[in-house]
C-alpha positions as CSV (number, residue, x, y, z in Angstrom):
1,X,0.0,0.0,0.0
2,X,1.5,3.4,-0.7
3,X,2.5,5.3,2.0
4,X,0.8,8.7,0.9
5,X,-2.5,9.7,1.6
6,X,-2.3,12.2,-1.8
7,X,0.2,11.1,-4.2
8,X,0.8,11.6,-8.6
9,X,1.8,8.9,-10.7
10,X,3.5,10.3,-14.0
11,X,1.1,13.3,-14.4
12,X,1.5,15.6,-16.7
13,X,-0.5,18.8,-17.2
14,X,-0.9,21.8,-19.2
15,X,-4.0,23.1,-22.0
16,X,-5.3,21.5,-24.8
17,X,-3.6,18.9,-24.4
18,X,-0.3,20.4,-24.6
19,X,2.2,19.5,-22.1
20,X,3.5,21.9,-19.5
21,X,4.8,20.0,-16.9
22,X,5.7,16.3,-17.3
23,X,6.1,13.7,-15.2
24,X,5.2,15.3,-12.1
25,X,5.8,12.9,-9.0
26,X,4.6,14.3,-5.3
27,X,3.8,12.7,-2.9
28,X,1.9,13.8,0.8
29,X,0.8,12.1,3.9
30,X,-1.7,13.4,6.4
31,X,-0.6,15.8,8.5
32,X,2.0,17.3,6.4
33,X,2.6,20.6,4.2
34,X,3.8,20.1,1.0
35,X,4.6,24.1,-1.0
36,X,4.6,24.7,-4.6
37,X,7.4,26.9,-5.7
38,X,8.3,28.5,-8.7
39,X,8.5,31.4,-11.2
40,X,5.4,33.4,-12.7
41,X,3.8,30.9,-15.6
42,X,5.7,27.8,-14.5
43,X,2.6,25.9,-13.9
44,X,1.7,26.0,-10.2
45,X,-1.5,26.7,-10.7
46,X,-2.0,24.4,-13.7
47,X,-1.1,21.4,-11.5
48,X,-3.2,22.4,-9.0
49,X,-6.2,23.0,-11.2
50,X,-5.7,19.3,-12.1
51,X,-5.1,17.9,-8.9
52,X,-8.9,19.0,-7.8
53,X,-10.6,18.0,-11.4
54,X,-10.7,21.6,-12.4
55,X,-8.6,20.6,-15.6
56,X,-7.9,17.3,-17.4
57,X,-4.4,16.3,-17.4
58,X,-2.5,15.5,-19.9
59,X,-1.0,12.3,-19.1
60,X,-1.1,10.3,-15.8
61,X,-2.9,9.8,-12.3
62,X,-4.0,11.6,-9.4
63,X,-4.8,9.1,-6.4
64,X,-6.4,10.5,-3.3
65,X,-6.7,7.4,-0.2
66,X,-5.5,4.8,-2.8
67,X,-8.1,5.6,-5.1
68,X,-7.7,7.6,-8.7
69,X,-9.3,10.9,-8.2
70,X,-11.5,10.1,-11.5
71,X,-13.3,7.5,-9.7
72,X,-14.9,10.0,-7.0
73,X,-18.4,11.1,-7.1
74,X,-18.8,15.1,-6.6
75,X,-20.1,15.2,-3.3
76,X,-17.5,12.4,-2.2
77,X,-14.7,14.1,-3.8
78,X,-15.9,17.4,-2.0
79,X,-16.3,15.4,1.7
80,X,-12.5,14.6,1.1
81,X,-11.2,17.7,-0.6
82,X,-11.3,21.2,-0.3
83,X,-10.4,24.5,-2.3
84,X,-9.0,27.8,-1.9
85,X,-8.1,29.5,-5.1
86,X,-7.1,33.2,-6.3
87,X,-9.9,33.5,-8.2
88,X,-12.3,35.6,-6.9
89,X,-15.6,34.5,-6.1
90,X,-18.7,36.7,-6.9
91,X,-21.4,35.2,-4.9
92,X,-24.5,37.6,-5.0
93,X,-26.6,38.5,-2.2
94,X,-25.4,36.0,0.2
95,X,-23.5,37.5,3.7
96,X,-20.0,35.9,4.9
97,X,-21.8,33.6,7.2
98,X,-23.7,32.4,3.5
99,X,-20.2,31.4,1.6
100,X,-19.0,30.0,5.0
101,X,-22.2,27.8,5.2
102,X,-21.7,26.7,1.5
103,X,-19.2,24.0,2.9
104,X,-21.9,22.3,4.6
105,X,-23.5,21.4,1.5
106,X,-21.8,17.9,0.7
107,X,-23.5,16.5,4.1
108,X,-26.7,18.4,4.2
109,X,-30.1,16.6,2.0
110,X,-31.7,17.6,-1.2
111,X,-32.5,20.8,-0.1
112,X,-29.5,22.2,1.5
113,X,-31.1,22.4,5.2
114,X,-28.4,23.1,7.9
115,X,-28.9,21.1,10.9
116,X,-28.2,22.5,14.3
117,X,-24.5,20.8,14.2
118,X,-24.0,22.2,10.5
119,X,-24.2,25.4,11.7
120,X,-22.2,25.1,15.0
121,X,-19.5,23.9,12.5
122,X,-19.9,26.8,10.9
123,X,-19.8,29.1,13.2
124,X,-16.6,27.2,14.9
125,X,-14.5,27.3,11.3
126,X,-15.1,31.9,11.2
127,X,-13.7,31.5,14.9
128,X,-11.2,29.7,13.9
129,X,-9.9,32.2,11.4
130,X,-11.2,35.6,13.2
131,X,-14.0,36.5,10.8
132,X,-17.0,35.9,13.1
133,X,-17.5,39.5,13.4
134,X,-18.2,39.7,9.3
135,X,-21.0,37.0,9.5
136,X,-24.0,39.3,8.7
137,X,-21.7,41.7,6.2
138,X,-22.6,41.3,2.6
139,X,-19.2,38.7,0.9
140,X,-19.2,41.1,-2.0
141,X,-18.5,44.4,0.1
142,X,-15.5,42.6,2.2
143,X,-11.9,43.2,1.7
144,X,-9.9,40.3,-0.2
145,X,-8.6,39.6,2.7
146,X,-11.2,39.4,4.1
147,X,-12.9,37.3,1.5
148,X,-9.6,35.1,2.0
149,X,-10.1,34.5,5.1
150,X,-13.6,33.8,4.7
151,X,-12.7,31.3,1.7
152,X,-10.3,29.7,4.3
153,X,-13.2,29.1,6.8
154,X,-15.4,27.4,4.0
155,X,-12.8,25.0,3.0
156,X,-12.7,24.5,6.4
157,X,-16.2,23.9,7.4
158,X,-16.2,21.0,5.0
159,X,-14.0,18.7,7.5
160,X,-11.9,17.7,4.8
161,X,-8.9,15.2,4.8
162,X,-7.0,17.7,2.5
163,X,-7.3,21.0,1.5
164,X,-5.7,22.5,-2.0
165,X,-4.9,26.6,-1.6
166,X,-3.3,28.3,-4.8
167,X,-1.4,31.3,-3.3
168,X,-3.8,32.0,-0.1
169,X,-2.2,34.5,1.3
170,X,-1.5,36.8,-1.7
171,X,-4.3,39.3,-0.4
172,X,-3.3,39.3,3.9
173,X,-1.5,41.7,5.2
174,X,1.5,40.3,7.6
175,X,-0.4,39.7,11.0
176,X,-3.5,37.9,8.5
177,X,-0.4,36.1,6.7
178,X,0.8,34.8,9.5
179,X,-2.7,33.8,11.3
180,X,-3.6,32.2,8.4
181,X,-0.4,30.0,7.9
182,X,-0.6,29.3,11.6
183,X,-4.3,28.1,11.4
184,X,-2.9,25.3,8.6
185,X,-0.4,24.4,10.8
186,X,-2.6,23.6,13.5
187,X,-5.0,21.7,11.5
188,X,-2.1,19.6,10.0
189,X,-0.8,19.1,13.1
190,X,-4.2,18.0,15.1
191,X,-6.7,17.0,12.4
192,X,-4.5,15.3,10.4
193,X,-4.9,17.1,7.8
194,X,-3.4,17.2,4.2
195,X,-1.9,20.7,2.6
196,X,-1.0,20.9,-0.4
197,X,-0.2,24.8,-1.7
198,X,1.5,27.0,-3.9
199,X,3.0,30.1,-2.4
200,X,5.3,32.8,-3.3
201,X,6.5,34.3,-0.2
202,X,10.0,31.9,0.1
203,X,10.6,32.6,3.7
204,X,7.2,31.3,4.3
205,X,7.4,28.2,2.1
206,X,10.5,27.7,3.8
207,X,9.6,27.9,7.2
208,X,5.7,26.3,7.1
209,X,6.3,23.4,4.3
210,X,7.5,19.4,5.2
211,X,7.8,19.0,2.0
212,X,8.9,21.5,-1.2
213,X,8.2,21.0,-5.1
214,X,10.1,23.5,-7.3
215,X,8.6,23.8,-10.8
216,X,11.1,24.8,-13.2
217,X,11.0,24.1,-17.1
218,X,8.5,21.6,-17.5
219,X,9.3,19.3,-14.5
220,X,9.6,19.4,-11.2
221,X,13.5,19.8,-10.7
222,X,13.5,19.6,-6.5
223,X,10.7,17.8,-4.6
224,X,12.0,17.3,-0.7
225,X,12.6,19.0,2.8
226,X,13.4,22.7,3.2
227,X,16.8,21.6,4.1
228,X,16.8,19.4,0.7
229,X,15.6,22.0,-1.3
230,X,17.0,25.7,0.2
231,X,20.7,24.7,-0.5
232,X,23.0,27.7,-1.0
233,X,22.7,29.7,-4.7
234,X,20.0,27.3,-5.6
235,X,16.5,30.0,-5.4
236,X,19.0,32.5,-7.9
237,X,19.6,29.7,-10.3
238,X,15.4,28.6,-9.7
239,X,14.0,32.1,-10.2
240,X,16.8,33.2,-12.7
241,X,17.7,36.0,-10.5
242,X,19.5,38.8,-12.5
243,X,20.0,41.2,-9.9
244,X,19.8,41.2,-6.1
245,X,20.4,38.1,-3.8
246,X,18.3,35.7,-1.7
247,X,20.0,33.8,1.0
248,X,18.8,30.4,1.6
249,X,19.8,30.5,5.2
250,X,18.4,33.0,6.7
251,X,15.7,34.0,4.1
252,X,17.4,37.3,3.3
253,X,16.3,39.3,0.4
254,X,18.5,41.8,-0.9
255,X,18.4,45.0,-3.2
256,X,21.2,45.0,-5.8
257,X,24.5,45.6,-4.3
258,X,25.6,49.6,-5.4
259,X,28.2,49.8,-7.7
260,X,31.8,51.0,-7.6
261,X,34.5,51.3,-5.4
262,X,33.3,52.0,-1.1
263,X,33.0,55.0,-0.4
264,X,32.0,54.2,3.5
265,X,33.3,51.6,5.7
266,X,30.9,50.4,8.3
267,X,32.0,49.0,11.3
268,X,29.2,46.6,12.9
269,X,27.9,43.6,14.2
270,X,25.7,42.0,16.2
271,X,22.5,42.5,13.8
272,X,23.6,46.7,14.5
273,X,24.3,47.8,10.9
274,X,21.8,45.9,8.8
275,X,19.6,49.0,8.4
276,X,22.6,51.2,8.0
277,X,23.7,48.9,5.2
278,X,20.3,49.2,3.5
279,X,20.5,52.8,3.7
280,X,23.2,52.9,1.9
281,X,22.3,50.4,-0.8
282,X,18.9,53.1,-1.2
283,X,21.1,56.0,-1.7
284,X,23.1,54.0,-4.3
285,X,26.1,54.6,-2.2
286,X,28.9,51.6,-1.9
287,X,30.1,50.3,1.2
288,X,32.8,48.1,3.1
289,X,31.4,46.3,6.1
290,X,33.8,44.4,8.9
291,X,35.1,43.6,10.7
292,X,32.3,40.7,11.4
293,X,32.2,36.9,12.1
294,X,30.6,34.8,9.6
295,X,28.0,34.0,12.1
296,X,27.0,37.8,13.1
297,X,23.4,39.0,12.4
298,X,24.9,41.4,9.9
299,X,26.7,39.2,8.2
300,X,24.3,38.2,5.6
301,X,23.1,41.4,4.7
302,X,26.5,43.0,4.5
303,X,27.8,40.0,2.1
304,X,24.4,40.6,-0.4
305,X,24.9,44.5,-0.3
306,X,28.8,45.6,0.4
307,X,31.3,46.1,-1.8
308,X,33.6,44.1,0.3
309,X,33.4,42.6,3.7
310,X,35.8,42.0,5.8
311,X,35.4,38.6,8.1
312,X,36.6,36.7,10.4
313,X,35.4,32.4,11.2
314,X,32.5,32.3,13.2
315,X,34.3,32.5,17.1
316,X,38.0,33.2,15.9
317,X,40.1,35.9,17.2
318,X,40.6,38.5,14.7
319,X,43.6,38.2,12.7
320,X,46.6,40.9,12.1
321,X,45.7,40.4,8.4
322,X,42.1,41.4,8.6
323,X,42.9,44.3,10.5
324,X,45.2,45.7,8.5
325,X,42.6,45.1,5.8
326,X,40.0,46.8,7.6
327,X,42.2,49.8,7.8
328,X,42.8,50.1,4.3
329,X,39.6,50.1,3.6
330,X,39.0,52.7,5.9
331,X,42.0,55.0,4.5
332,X,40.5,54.9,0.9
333,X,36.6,55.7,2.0
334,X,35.5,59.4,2.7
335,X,33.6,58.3,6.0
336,X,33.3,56.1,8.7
337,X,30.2,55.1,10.7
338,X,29.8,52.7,13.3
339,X,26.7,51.1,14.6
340,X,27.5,48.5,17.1
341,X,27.9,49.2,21.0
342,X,31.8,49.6,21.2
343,X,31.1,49.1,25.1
344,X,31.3,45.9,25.4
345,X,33.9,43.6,26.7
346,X,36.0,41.4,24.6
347,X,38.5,40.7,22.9
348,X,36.4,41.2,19.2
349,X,35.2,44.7,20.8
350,X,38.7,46.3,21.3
351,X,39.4,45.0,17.8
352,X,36.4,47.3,16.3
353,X,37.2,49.9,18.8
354,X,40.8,49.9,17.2
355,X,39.3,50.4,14.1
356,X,37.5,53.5,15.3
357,X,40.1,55.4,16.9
358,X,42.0,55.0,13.7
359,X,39.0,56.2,11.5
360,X,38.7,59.0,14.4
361,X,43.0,59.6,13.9
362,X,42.1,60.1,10.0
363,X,39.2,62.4,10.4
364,X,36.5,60.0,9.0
365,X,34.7,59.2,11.5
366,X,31.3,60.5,11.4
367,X,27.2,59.1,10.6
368,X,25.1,58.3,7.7
């Protein structure tokens, strides 16, 4: 018996019988989160529009509980699974409470009567995603995200055993992105629940997902753990990235480093000079940064954006070589700034409070 709950076997999809991507092989289990990842037009979407019967495929099988996903009746199909997609829904006349309500529908009669537990169901699955308080508004007068989050609480109310989003939080602001995610968590944790999603917000996909697909070309190059997947220089080469940087490790997105030779050294550390670095980069001005270990807070930022860093192994006393180099670098720039508390005891500290007495000796020293 396979091991998945949800898993593809050879399936290709695309339009008209055209082939966009082949041969994809996923596989998920209950209680997991498996992301979609992926340029613009890569054909997240399209595989999720086949997954739920919303497009033939071109080639190959869907099985949901060991059974091909053809084989389902509608209301069966809609028991099991449930949908959240980016397109937006124009339901007329019907309040929040109404779209929320329209989950019930696989398990109530002929007639679409809610029963007394229907509706506690309902009113539970707006709880559970904070949009009790829009029950009586009219759907089509609601924010998107607020028609999100109502969307969410349908596909909710359905008590299925997975649930298929196509970029759900595209239209929620940060604290809604991040209440939303959570919510999915918590189901997948303690219902057992399937997620299967595309998203383009990499920090997220890295930190929420068990499992990662990345669609590129017309296959699914990467399908494993974040670990697996987020290996260093592999989201530039994914995404094509021209200009910028995105570090796997830490999830830092950068600007596109200023050009030329520094014109300011920065002396920081300890996550101190990352918004200093940044406003550089906005003014187009190039920087040096150091002296920092490879492990500091600024380090990644100051190795996407400076000129030149100037670094030390994570722990290591710093070396005569590095300071010298530090002081170069400081002799060729018009200005010095520091950001980190020079206070502190240590042996890295006096290093860094060597370097600014000797930007001070030069006349350098001064803010951005």
């Amino acid at each position: 018996m396979n091991q998945y709950y949800f898993y593809t076997e050879g399936l290709t999809v695309g339009y008209h019988g055209v082939p966009l991507v082949k041969e994809i092989g996923i596989g998920l289990k209950q209680g997991e989160i498996v992301t979609l990842i992926g340029p613009n037009g890569a054909g997240k979407t399209t595989i999720l529009k086949s997954i739920i019967r919303q497009l033939e495929p071109v080639g190959g099988a869907v099985y949901l509980d060991g059974r091909n996903i053809k084989e389902f009746p509608g209301r069966d199909l809609s028991k099991a699974m449930s949908v959240v997609l980016t397109e937006r829904t124009r339901p007329e006349l019907m309040t929040c409470e109404d779209v929320v309500a329209a989950g019930r529908y696989p398990y109530t009669g002929r007639f679409g009567v809610l029963s007394g537990e229907d509706k506690r169901i309902v009113r539970e699955s707006m709880e559970l995603v904070h949009v009790r308080e829009l029950s009586d508004q009219d759907f089509s007068t609601a924010s998107d995200g607020q028609k999100q989050r109502v969307m969410l609480a349908r596909a909710i109310c359905q008590q299925p055993e997975m649930i298929v989003l196509d970029e759900p939080t595209s239209f929620l602001d940060i604290k809604y992105k991040l209440e939303f995610l959570s919510v999915l968590q918590k189901l997948a944790r303690t219902g057992r629940l399937a997620v299967i999603m595309s998203l383009h917000e990499l920090d997220l996909a890295e930190r929420i997902s068990d499992k990662v697909v990345c669609i590129k070309g017309d296959k699914v190059d990467r399908f494993g753990s974040p670990q697996e997947v987020f290996t260093p220089g592999y989201i530039r080469e994914l995404f094509d990235i021209g200009s910028g940087s995105y570090d796997e490790e830490t999830g830092c997105l950068e600007l596109e480093t200023p050009k030329g030779e520094p014109e300011v050294f920065v002396i920081a550390g300890n996550g101190s000079g990352a918004h200093t670095f940044r406003k550089l980069q906005r003014a187009g001005i190039p920087f040096a940064a150091g002296i920092l270990w490879e492990n500091d807070l600024d380090y990644p930022a100051a190795r996407a954006l400076a000129a030149e860093v100037v670094s030390e192994s994570a722990f290591c006393p710093i070396s005569t070589e590095h300071v010298k180099r530090a002081e170069e670098l400081i002799s060729k720039c018009r200005k010095v700034v520091c950001t980190v508390d020079l206070h502190r005891p240590g042996e890295f500290a006096d290093a860094l409070r060597g370097l600014w007495e000797y930007a001070k000796s030069t006349g350098k020293a001064g803010t951005v």
